[in-house]
C-alpha positions in Angstrom: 20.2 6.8 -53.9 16.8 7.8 -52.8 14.1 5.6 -50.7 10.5 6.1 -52.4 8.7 3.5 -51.6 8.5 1.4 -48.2 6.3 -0.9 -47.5 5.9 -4.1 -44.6 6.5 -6.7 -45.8 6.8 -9.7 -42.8 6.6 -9.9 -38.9 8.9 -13.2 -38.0 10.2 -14.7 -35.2 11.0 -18.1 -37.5 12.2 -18.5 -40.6 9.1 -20.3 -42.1 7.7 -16.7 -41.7 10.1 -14.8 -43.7 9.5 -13.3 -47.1 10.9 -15.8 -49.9 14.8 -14.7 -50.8 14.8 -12.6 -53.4 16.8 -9.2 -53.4 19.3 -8.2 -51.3 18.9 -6.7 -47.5 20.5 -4.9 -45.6 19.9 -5.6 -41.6 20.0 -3.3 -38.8 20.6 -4.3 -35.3 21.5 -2.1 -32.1 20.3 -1.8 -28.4 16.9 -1.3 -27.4 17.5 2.5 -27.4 19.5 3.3 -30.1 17.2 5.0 -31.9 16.6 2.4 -34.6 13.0 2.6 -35.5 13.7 6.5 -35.5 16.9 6.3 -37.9 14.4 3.5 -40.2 11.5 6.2 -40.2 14.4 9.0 -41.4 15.9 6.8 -44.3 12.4 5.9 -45.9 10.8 9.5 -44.9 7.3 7.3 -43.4 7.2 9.2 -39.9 6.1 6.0 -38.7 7.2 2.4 -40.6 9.2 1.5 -37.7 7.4 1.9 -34.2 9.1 4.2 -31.7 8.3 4.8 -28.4 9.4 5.7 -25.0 10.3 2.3 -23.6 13.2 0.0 -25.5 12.7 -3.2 -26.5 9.3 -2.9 -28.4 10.4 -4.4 -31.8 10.4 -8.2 -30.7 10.2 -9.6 -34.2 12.3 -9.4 -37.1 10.6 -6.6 -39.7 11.3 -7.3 -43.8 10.3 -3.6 -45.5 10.8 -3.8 -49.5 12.4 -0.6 -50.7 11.4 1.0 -53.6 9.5 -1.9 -55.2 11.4 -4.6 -54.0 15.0 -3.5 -55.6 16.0 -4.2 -51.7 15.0 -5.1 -48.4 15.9 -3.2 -44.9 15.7 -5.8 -41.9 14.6 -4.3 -38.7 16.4 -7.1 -36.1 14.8 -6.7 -32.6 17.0 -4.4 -30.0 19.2 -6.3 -27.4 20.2 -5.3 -24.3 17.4 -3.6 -22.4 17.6 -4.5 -18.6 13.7 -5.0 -18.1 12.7 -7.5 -20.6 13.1 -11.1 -19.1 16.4 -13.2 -19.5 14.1 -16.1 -21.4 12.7 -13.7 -23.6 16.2 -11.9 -24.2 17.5 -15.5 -25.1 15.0 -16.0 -27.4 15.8 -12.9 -29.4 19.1 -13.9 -29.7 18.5 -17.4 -31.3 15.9 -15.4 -33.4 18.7 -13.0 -34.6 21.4 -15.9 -34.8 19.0 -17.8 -37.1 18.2 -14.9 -39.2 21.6 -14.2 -39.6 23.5 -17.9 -40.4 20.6 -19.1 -42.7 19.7 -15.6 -44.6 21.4 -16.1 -48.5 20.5 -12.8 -49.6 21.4 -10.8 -46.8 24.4 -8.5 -47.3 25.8 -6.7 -44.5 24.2 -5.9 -40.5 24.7 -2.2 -40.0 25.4 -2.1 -36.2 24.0 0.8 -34.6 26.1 2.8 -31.3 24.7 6.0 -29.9 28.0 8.2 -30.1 27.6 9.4 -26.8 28.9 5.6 -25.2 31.3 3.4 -25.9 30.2 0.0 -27.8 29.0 -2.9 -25.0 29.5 -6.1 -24.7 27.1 -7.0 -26.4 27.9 -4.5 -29.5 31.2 -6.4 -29.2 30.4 -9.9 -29.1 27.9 -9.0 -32.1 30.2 -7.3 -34.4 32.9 -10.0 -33.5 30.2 -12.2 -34.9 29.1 -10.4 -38.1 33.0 -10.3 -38.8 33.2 -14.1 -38.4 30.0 -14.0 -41.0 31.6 -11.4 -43.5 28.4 -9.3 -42.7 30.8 -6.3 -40.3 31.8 -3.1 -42.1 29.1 -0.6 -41.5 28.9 1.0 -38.4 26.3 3.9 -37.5 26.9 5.9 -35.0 23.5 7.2 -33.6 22.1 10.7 -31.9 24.9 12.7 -33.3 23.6 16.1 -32.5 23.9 15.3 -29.1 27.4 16.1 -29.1 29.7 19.1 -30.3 32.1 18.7 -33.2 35.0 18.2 -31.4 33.5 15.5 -29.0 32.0 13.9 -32.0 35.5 13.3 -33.2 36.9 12.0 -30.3 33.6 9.8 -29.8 34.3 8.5 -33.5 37.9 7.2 -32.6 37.0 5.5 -29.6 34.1 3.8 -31.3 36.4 3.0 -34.4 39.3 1.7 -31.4 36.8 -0.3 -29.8 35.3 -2.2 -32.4 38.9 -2.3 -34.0 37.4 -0.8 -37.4 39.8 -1.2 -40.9 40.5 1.5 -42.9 37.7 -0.2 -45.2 34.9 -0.3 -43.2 32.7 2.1 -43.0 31.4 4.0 -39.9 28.1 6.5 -40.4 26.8 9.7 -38.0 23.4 10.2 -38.0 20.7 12.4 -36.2 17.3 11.6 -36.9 16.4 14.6 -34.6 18.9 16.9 -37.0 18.2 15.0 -40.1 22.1 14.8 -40.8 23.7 11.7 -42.1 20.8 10.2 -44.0 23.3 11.0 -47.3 26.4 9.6 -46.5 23.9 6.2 -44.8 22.1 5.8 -48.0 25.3 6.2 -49.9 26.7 3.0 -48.3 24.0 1.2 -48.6 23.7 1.6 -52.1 26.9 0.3 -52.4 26.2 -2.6 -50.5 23.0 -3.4 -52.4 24.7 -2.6 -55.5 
């Protein structure tokens, strides 16, 4: 599968802002600096769809993009645990997120985002014990990947798969949007999510 076309399509922080339902999405969620908006600007090749910059926690709504005229949606969910923003605001986001999440018919699986280099939080726990209680779990991503060797990479990958006790079905992803490696092997299991 190939991305061609992405466009914005809806900035919401309720659900009377969200696009009608219409093909399936795929969401993304991760900490503030996972690298997110980077590894969303890779998979649709716009340098700058998703907004990066230096400090986490930009992304405070949740962003619908239409992929290749509509044939699916990517969800950009906003980043979690980022020590500076306020505990009210933080809150917020996670009723945003827990609306978007329990009320969303079309949406197909949350592709939970880790930066290889640390072992999953909390917080990546508590939200992938979540998405499994939803049926959403399965695809795991596994971010800045060429920022360690082969054979730390594999080690990193076990203890990632260990933590978030991964089955042999689920799938777990390394990407480098720095490299440009991984976009493949992403894009393949996404397609077969979307169908």
């Amino acid at each position: 599968m190939r991305i061609k076309k992405a466009e914005l399509l809806a900035l919401a922080v309720k659900k009377e802002q969200y696009p009608p339902e219409g093909p399936p999405e795929v969401a993304f969620a991760g900490r503030s600096n996972v690298g997110k908006s980077s590894l969303l600007n890779l998979l649709t090749g716009r340098r700058r769809l998703a907004y990066t910059s230096g400090s986490p926690g930009k992304t405070q709504t949740i962003n619908f993009y239409s992929i290749n005229d509509d044939a699916f949606r990517i969800v950009d969910l906003p980043g979690y645990g980022y020590a500076k923003v306020a505990r009210q605001v933080s809150e917020k986001w996670g009723r945003m997120i827990e609306a978007y999440l329990e009320g969303r018919q079309t949406l197909r699986r949350v592709a939970l985002l880790v930066d290889i280099r640390h072992d999953p939080t909390a917080q990546d726990l508590q939200l992938y014990e979540y998405l499994k209680h939803y049926g959403l779990a399965g695809l795991v991503v596994c971010t800045k990947a060429d920022k360690v060797g082969t054979n730390e990479r594999t080690k990193c990958v076990k203890r990632i798969r260990q933590t978030l006790a991964l089955g042999e079905g689920d799938t777990l992803v390394c990407v480098s949007a720095l490299k440009k490696t991984g976009v493949d092997d992403l894009l393949a299991a996404i397609a077969r999510v979307v169908g």
